[in-house]
Every structure is written in structure tokens, then in C-alpha cells.
N, C-alpha and C positions, 0 to 999 in steps of 0.2 A: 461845631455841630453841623454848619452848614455841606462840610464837606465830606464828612460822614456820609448825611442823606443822599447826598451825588454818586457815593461810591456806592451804594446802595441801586443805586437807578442806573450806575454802569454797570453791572454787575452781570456776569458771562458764567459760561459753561466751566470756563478756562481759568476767571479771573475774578475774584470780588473788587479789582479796582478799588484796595484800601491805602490808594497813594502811593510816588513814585520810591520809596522804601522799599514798600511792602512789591512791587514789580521789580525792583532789584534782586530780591529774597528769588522769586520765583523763576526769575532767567537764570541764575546760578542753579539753582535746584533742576531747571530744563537742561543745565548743561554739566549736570551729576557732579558741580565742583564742587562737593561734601567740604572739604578740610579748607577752604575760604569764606567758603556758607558758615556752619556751623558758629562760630563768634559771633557774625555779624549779624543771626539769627538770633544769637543769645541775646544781646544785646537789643534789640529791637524788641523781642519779650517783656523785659525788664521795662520799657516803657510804656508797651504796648498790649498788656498783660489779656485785655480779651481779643487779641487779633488771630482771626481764620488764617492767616498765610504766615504769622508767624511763628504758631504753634506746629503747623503743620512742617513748613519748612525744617525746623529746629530738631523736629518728631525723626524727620527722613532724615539728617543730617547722621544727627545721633547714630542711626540704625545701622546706614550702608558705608559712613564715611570712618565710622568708632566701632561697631560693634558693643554700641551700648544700650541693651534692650530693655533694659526696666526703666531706665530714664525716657528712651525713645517713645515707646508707650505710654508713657507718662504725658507727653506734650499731646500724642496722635489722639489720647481719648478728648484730652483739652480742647484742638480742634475740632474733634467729634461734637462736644457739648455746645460751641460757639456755632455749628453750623445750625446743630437743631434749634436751638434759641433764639438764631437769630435770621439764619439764611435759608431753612428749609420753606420757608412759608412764600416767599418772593416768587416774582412770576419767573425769573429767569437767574437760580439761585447757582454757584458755581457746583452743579452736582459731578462733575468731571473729578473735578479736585477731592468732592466727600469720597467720591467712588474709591479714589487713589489710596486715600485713608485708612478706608473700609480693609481694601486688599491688603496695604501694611500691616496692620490690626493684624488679621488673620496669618501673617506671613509669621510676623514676629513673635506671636503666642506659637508657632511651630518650631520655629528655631528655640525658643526658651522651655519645649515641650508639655506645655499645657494644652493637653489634649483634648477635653473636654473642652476648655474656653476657644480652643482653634473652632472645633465644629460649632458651637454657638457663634463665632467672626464669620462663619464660610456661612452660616445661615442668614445672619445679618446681611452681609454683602448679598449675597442672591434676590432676599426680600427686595432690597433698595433698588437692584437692576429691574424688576417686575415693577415698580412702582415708577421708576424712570422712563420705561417702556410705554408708561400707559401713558404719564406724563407730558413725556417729551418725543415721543415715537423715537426714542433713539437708547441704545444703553448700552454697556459692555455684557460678554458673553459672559455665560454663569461657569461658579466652580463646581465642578462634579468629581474628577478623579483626585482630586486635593480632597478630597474628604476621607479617601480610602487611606491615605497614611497615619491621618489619627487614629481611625478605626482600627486598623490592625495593630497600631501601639496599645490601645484598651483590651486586643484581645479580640474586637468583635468582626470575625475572620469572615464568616458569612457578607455581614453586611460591608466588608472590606471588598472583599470579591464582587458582589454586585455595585461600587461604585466604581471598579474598575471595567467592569465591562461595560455601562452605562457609562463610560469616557470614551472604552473605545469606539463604541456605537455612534458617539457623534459627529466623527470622519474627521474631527480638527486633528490639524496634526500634534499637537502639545496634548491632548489630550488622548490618541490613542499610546501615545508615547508613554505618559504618565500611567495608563490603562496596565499597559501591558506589565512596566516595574514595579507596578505595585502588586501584582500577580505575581512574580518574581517572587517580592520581599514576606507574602501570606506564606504561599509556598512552602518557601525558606523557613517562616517562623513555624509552620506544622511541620517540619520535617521531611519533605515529600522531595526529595533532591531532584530525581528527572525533571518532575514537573516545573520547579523552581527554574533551572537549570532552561527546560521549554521555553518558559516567558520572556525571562533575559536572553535569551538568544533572538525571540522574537523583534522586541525592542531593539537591542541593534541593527538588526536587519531593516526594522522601520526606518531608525536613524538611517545608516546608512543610503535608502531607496530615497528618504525625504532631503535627502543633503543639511537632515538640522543638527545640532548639537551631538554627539556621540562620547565623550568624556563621561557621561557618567555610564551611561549606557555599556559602554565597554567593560568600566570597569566590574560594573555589577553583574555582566555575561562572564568576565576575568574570576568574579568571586564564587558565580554559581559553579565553573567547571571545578573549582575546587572541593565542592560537597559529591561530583561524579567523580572523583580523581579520573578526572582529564587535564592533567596539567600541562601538557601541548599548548591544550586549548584557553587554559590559563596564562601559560606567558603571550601568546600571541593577541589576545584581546587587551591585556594588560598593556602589554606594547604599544598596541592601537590606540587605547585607551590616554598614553602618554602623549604621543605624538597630534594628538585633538583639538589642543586649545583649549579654553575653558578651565573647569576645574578639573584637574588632574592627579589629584593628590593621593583620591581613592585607589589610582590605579597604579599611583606610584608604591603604595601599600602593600599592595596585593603582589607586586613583583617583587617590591623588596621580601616579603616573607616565603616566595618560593624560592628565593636563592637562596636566604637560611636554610629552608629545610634542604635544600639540593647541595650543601655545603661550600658554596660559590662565596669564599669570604670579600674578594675583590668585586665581583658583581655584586652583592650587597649593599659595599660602599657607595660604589658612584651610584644605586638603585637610592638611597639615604641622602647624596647629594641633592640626587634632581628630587625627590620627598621634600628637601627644604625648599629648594627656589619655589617649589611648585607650592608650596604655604605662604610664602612671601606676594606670590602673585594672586593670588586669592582677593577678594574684597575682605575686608576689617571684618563685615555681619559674620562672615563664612570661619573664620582662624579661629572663633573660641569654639568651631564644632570638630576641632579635630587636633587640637595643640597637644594636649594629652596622648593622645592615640599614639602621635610623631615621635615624642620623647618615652613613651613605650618601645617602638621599634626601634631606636637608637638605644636604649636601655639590653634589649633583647642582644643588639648585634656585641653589645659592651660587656654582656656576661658572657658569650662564647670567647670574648679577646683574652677575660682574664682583667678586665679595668677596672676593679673594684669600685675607684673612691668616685669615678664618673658616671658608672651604673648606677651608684647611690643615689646623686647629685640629682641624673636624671628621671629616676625611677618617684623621688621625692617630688619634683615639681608636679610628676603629673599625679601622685595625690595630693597634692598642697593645692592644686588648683584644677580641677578636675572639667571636662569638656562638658558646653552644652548637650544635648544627647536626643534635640531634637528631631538634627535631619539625621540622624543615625537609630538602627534599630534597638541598638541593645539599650538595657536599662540601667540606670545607677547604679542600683546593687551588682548587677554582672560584671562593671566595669572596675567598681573598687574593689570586687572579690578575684577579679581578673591581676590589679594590680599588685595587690598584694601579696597574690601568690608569687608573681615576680619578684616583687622584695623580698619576699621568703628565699626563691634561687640567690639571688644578690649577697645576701646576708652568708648564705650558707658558700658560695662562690670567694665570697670577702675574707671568711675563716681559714679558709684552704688556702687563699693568696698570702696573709699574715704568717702563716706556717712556713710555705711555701721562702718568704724572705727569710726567718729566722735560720732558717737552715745554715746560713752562711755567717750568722753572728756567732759570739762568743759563748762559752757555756754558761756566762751570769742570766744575759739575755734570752736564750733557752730554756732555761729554767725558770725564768719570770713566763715566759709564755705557755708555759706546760701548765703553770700552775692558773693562768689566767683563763686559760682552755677548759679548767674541770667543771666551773660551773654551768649551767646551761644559759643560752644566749635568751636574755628576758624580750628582745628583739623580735626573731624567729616567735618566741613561745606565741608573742602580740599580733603579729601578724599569720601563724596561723591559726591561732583561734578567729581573726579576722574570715581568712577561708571559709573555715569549717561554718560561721556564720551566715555567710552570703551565701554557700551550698545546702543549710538547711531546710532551704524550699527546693522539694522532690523534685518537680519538675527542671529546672534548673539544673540540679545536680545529674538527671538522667540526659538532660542534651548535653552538659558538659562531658560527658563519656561519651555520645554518641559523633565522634569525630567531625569537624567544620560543618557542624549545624551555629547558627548564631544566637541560639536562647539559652547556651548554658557563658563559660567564661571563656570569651571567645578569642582572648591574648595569648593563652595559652594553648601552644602550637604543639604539636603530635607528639613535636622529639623533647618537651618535656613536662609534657603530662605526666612521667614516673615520680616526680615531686609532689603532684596533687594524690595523687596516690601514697606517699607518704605523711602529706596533711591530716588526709583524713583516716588513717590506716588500713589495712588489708581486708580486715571486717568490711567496713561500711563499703569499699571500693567495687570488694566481692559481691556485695548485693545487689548493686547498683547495674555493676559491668554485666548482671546474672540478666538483670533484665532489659540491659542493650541488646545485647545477643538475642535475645528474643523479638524484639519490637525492629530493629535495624537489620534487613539481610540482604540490604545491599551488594551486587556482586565486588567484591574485592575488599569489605570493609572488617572482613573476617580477622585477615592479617594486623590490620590495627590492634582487635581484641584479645588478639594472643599474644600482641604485645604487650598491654595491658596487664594480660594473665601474669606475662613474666615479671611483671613493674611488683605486681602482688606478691608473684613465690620470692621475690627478694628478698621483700619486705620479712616475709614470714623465713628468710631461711631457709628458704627448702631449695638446693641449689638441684635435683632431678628435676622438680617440676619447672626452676627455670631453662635448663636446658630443654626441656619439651617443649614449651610455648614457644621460648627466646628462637631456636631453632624455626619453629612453622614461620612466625612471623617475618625472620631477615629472609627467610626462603620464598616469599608471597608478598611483601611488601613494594611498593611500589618504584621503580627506579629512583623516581624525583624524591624519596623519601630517606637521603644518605645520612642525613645525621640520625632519623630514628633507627636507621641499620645498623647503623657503628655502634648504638645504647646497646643496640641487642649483639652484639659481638662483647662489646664489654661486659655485658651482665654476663653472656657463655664463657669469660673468662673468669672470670668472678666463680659461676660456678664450678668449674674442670678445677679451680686453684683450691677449692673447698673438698674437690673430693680425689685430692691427691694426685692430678693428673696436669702439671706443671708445662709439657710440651706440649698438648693442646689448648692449654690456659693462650700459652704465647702466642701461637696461633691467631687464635680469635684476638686478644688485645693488640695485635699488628695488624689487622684488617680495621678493629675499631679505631686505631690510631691513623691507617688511612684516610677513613671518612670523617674523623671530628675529632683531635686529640683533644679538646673543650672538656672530653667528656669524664676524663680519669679525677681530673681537676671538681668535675661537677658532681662527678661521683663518690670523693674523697678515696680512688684506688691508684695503688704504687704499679709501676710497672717493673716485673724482673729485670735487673741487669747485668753484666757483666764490663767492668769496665778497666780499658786499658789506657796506661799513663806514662808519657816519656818523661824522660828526667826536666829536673826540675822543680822549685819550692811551690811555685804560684802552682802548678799545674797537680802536685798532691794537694793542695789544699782546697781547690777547686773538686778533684773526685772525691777528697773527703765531704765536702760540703753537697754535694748530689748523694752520696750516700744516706745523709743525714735527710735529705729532703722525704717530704711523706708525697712525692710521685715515683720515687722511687727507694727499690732494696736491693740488695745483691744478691744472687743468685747463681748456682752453677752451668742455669741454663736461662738466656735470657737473651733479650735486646744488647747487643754492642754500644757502649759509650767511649769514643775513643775522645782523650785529652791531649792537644799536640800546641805547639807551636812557641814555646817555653815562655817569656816575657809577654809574647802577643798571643794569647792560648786562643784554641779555635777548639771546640767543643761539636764532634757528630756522633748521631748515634741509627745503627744501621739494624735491621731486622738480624735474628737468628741466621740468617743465608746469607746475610751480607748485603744487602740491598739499603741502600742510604733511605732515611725516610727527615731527616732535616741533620741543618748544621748551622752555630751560633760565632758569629766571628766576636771578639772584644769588645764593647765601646768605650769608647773614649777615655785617655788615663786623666782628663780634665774633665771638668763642667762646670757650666754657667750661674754663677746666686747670685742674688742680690744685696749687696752693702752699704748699709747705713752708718752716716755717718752725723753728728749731731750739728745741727746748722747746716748741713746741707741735703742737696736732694736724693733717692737711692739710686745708686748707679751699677752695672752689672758689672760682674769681673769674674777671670778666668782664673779658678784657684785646681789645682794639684791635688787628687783624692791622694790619701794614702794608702797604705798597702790594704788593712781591713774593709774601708770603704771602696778600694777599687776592686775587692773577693765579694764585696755583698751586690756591688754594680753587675760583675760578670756573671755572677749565680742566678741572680734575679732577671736577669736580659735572657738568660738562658731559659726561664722556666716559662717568660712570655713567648720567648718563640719556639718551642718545643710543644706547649701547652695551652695556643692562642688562635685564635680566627682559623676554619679548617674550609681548605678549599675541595672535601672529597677526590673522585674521582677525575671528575668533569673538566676535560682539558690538562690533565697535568699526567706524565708522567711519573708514576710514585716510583716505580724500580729503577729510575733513572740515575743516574752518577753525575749528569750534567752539570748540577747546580739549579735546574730550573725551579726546582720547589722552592729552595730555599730564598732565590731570588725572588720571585713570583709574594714568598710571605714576609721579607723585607718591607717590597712597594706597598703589600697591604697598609702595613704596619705605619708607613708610612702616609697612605691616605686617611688612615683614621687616626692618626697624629692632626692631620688637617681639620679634620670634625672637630676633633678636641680644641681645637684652638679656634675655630670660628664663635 
């Protein structure tokens, strides 16, 4: 007891002096060694069950070193009740430490997105600095533009805007900074793209003039040029945004999803790479606000490859365990309804892949698959009625048509929104899209809508009215916009093929095949062929098996498939002109399994496909890289004879072989 009262009568700004333990706890804690702290904090709890520095310490530990926020909370309010009971009343009580508290309090109801309990924390802490102030003549500065992120998550846009300017007003630098992004993020959430777009640019430009922090800054100037389509202006912030320090992940995001849409399969990859390290290097509090998001874009890159059973794997995790959604704008609902439209593509990508193999089996296996096809996937049916759910609130559903605004579903990228268009069908799409065009007239945003248009008349069949939209749109759409160009080349082949006009059909489905062959596969459409075959057993039974595939049919006018090199077949297939557009060489007449053996351990071995399994190896190698990761235009020669395409979607294949395997 005696040494209580002592620690008591030493008792600091800095320190309630509760013994040399409890000062152990607090130099580790000064010196952010979280993941040595944290036991040694537990531990001292357990014995120490009313102690202020060890609640506290244990609180931070949790937060920043685990990213565990309801337990964190748990210990910080614990400290909290210990100081009021015990140490607020002292002449010289460690208010430093409450302060510290106070601010985690409020930090940590932000990351967990309890928005209403944030601005009651940020009230709290402000009182306590006014009462310190009077106190002790001394206090930390108040939060003001931290109140505007919750505010604009409630919606309450007004008074969102007024604490951002009331932060910028108060010349701190963290605070005009904060000022300005959160003017950004209101912006963004009304709709208002220049102005959004204004703000973020502002705030960089702070950053930049102040030499502080610029990683998020960038990124969120990277996100707004994306609602102007200035995508220039998008990779190059994005860039910026990379090269920063800090956290970096948002911007690694933002560039990974322009390469998607600019068809840059290889720039994607390493964009996905440095996406990981940059999660890795993150603090623990920050990876549960954006793990999901990650294995979304890795999900995304995995359905243009054609990787069905990895797209699933990862499309799953990120709803089996879904991101905090605190320091991110969107809401829960947006993001489930976001994901699952994805696993809708997946599922329906995965059907086509399954097809896609059978083609090379035997007629038993064929026929079990036809027959396993006729019913409808109760899969699909679940996820999207999930969709059609999460879009039942209007609003919602009208920013999700209105192209890279973020209050509709905002995973779902331009070049395949014709699925969401499919979820909910033609009806509900058409009414929606009736009154984007109205409310949205954006210079340049017209072209998306006639994309749109064309997603509709598909839907319904009407292959004239997709030719009228499909047409404005690839003709007005944005350079950076290749994979949603190629959609619109393959629906105009789709339609020319429905109204009997077969050498125009080919046409367009060899431009769409330039910019995203992803899309025949995504679209469940065969392309015409014509296919020539040297002598030889393997090499007939390889073009019977492309025949049989549903990407392609035979035709008297079509794409070239030539079948050559008898024993080691090498498989190309060249435009109507003769212009090579990929070529698939053999793999391997071996490969690698695993064998068990009983009593001992499984050991790998080299076994010998046989003839059937080495026709189902070449068919299926064939349909990934014919029909897998599209580099568009961008750096490649497509009329080329070189080989460089073909090389160039090898290394891909190869670098996301790497992914796979990490």
C-alpha cells in the first residue's frame, strides 16, 4: 500500500510511476515495440487488473502491433475508467497519457467504423484538451477535420464541408491537408467529379509545397482523375503515389485497375506484385482495411486469365472475411454487393473453363457434361439475387451506373458492368441508365452510356440496336478504355453474326480479340474458324478437339487455325488476312504428382501422360493462351509475325504462375 501512495505523489504528465514494470510497459510502448509489448502487457494485467499503464499499454499494443480493435478498446476504455477513479482528481495526474487514450479511442471507433461513437471520442478528447488547458496551461491541439470523415460516412455532407474548411482555416499542416481530402471524399460521394477531382489535387499540391506525407494524397488525386477520365493524370499520380513511402497500397490499386481496363496484362502483374509487398509493409491496425479489396483485384486479374479454381479461392476469402470499411468510403452493403457480382463473373467464367476442357475428353465425359450443364447453376442463381439485393436501394443503384463515382458498387469496373446488366435485366437497367443520362452529363461520359445501351439491346436481342449504341460507344470511348472496347467489338460481332453478315461479324471479333481475348470466354461466344492440319494422328485429333470447343466453330469464312509440327504440335491461329494474332507450342509430354506411399512421406515423381491425357494437356494450354490475360494494343505489335505476342503472353503466364504460388 505504502508504495502505491508514493506512486501516487510521483505521478507526471508522462508517467503515473506504478513501479519499475509498469515503466518497462511504457519504454517499450515509447519505442512502438508492439509485438514484445503486447505478452508482456498481458501478463502484467492478469496481475495487475486496475493498473493505468497497463491497460493502456496492452489497449495500444493490441491496436497497432495486431490490428485487434475490439479487444484494443476493450483494455483503452479500462484505462480510461482507472484514470477517472483514480488519477483525474490528483494535482499532477498523467493527463498526457489519458490524452493518448482519448485520441486511440477515437481513432480506433474509425477504423472499426462506428461513426457516430467516433464523433462522440473526437468530442470527448476536445472537452479534456479545454479542461487541460485551463488546468495545466498546457494541452494537445483539438480535432476538427477528423470529424468530417465520419460526418460524410452519416451522410451529413453539409456539416462534413464545414469541418473541413474549419481544419483548413487553422493553417496546421495536418489539418489543412485533412481539410482539403475530405472535400475530395464529400465531393466524390455527391457526385460532383471536377470538384472532387479540385480538392484532391489541392491536397497534393499541399503535400507536395509542405514536404509531408503524399501517399495517400496521391492516391486519392490518382482516384479522382479517374471520375474526370484523365487517365494520364491517373497513372502519373498513381505513380507518385507508389514511389511515397507510407502507405501505398491505395495507389498501388488505382494503377493496378488502369492497366486492367488499358489491357496491359503484364503491367497488371507486377502493378499486383508491388499491391502485395505494399500490404505487407503496412502496420497490422491498417491490413484489415483493405485485405479484401486486394484479393478482389487479384480475383479480377484471375477472371480475365481464365483461372477459374483461383478466382474462386480468392473471390471467397474476400467474402468469408470482409475489410473493415472504416478509413474507406464505401459501405458494407456496396462492397458485398460489389463482391458478389464478381463471383457471379467467376462462376459464369468457371462454366465456360469446364466446357472449355471437356472439349478434348471422350464422348462418355461429354455427355455427362452436357447433361450436368442443363440445369441452372443454384450458385449464380444465390449470388445474384445477392446483387439484385444490395442494388435495391435507388440510390446505390443510380451511382452504380453512373461510371467511377464510389456510392454505387464500386469493384465493378466499366469493361464489366454488362454482367450487372445482366443481374438485374434490361428492364430495371433501362430505367436506371434512363435517368443517369439525365443527372450525369459529364463531357465524355456519354460514350460509357451507349455502352451500356449496347449491354441492354444484348440482353434483349436486339442485335440493330446493339450495333447503334456498340458502334457510338467504341467510337467515343476513351483510349485507356481497351478492354471495354474489345466488349463493344465483340457484341458488334455478335450482332453482324445474328443478322447474317458473317465477314463483318469477323471483323469486329478480330479487333475484340486484339484488345481482350478474355472476352469470348466471358461472353460464352465461339469464334469462326477455319482450320488447317498437316498430317498426322495427334494433330487431327487436336483440330477435332478445337472444333468441338464452345470458343470455337467452323466456318467457311473465319480466323485461320493452323495445326503443325506432328509429335510436338504447335497450334496458331491468324486473322482472315493472315496476320498471326497468338500461337501455343506443346507442354510437356511429363508432369509432376505427387506419390504416396504407405509408411512413408509423399514424394514427387515424374510420370508420362498418355496419349488422351497429353490431347486434354495441349487443348487446355491452348485455350489459356488463346483466351487468357489480354495485353491490348499498348506496346505490342498485333500484325506482327515476330513472335512477340506470343512471347510477351508466355512471361505473363508466367508471372501469374508466381502469384499463384506465393
Amino acid at each position: 500500500m505504502m508504495l502505491w501512495l508514493l506512486s501516487l505523489t510521483w505521478a507526471s504528465p508522462w508517467n503515473p510511476h506504478e513501479g519499475g514494470e509498469a515503466d518497462v510497459l511504457l519504454e517499450l510502448h515509447d519505442q512502438e515495440k508492439w509485438i514484445e509489448l503486447m505478452p508482456k502487457a498481458r501478463r502484467y494485467v492478469k496481475s495487475n487488473a486496475k493498473s493505468f499503464v497497463g491497460h493502456l499499454t496492452l489497449g495500444r499494443s493490441l491496436w497497432l502491433g495486431h490490428g485487434e480493435h475490439a479487444r484494443a478498446m476493450h483494455h483503452l476504455k479500462e484505462a480510461k475508467k482507472i484514470y477517472v477513479s483514480q488519477w483525474s482528481f490528483r494535482e499532477e495526474p498523467p493527463w498526457r497519457l489519458y490524452s493518448q487514450i482519448l485520441f486511440s479511442l477515437q481513432s480506433i471507433a474509425g477504423d472499426m467504423g462506428e461513426n457516430e461513437l467516433e464523433l462522440q471520442l473526437i468530442a470527448d478528447y476536445n472537452r479534456a484538451q479545454d479542461e487541460f488547458e485551463m488546468q495545466f496551461d498546457s494541452s494537445y491541439a483539438k480535432l476538427v477535420g477528423e470529424r468530417g470523415w465520419p460526418l460524410m460516412k452519416l451522410e451529413r455532407y453539409d456539416e462534413a464541408r464545414s469541418a473541413a474548411h474549419a481544419a483548413i482555416e487553422t493553417g496546421r499542416i495536418w489539418q489543412e491537408s485533412l481539410g482539403y481530402n475530405v472535400l475530395c471524399a464529400v465531393e466524390a460521394e455527391e457526385g460532383n467529379r471536377q470538384a472532387a477531382a479540385d480538392n484532391c489535387f489541392n491536397a497534393l499540391e499541399h503535400g507536395r509545397e509542405t514536404g509531408s506525407g503524399i501517399a495517400i494524397d496521391a492516391s486519392n488525386a490518382s482516384n479522382s482523375s479517374f471520375a474526370i477520365l484523365d487517365f494520364d493524370r491517373a497513372e502519373e499520380f498513381a505513380i507518385e503515389g507508389t514511389a511515397a513511402g507510407g502507405t501505398t497500397a491505395p495507389a498501388w490499386m488505382n494503377l493496378l485497375d488502369l492497366y486492367i481496363l488499358e489491357g496491359r496484362g503484364e503491367a497488371a502483374l507486377e502493378a499486383m506484385l508491388g499491391l502485395r509487398q505494399s500490404q505487407l509493409a503496412d502496420p497490422p491496425h491498417l491490413r484489415s482495411q483493405r485485405r479484401a479489396d486486394i484479393e478482389v483485384s487479384f480475383a479480377t486479374i484471375l477472371l480475365l486469365a481464365g483461372e477459374a479454381e483461383a478466382a474462386m479461392k480468392a473471390i471467397n476469402r474476400a467474402i468469408l472475411v470482409p475489410d473493415r470499411r472504416g478509413t474507406i468510403s464505401t459501405t458494407e452493403e456496396q462492397t458485398r454487393g460489389s463482391h458478389m457480382a464478381l463471383r457471379y463473373m467467376i462462376r459464369k467464367m468457371k462454366a465456360e473453363r469446364e466446357k472449355e476442357k471437356v472439349a478434348a475428353r471422350g464422348i462418355l465425359e461429354r455427355t455427362k457434361t452436357w447433361f450436368s450443364h442443363r440445369a441452372p447453376d443454384p450458385g449464380l442463381i444465390s449470388d445474384a439475387s445477392a446483387v439484385r439485393g444490395a442494388l435495391s436501394d435507388e440510390s446505390r443503384l443510380i451511382y452504380t451506373f453512373r461510371i467511377y463515382q464510389d456510392r454505387g458498387l464500386v469493384d465493378v469496373l466499366p469493361c464489366i458492368m454488362g454482367d450487372l446488366v445482366e443481374i438485374l435485366g434490361p428492364g430495371v437497367s433501362a430505367v436506371a441508365l434512363e435517368e443517369v443520362r439525365a443527372i450525369d452529363t459529364f463531357l465524355g461520359m456519354e460514350a460509357y452510356y451507349d455502352a451500356l445501351s449496347a449491354e441492354i439491346a444484348y440482353q434483349r436481342d436486339d442485335a440493330s440496336q446493339v450495333i447503334q449504341y456498340a458502334t457510338k460507344a467504341k467510337d467515343n470511348l476513351p483510349l485507356a478504355e481497351a478492354i471495354l472496347t474489345g466488349r463493344m467489338h465483340a457484341l458488334l460481332g455478335w450482332a453482324y453474326v445474328h443478322q447474317g453478315d458473317e465477314t463483318v461479324a469477323v471483323n469486329h471479333y478480330a479487333e475484340a480479340y486484339r484488345q481482350d481475348p478474355s472476352i469470348f470466354r466471358r461472353l460464352g461466344l465461339s469464334i469462326p474458324i477455319m482450320i488447317e492440319v498437316d498430317s498426322g494422328a495427334l494433330s487431327s485429333e487436336i483440330a477435332a478437339a478445337l472444333q468441338r470447343s464452345p470458343r470455337f466453330h467452323s466456318s467457311h469464312f473465319g480466323f485461320i487455325v493452323q495445326v503443325s509440327g506432328g509429335d510436338v504440335p504447335r497450334v496458331c491461329m491468324s486473322t482472315p488476312l493472315g496476320a498471326q494474332l497468338n500461337c501455343a507450342t506443346s507442354p510437356p509430354r511429363t508432369k509432376t504428382v505427387l506419390v504416396e506411399e504407405e509408411g512413408k512421406d509423399p514424394i514427387e515423381k515424374e510420370v508420362r501422360l498418355d496419349d488422351q491425357e497429353y490431347l486434354f494437356e495441349i487443348v487446355d494450354n491452348i485455350h489459356l493462351l488463346f483466351f487468357g490475360l489480354s495485353f491490348g494494343s499498348s506496346g505490342v505489335d498485333w500484325k506482327s509475325l515476330d513472335g512477340s505476342t506470343t512471347t510477351s503472353r508466355h512471361a505473363t503466364r508466367k508471372q501469374l504462375k508466381k502469384l499463384l504460388d506465393d
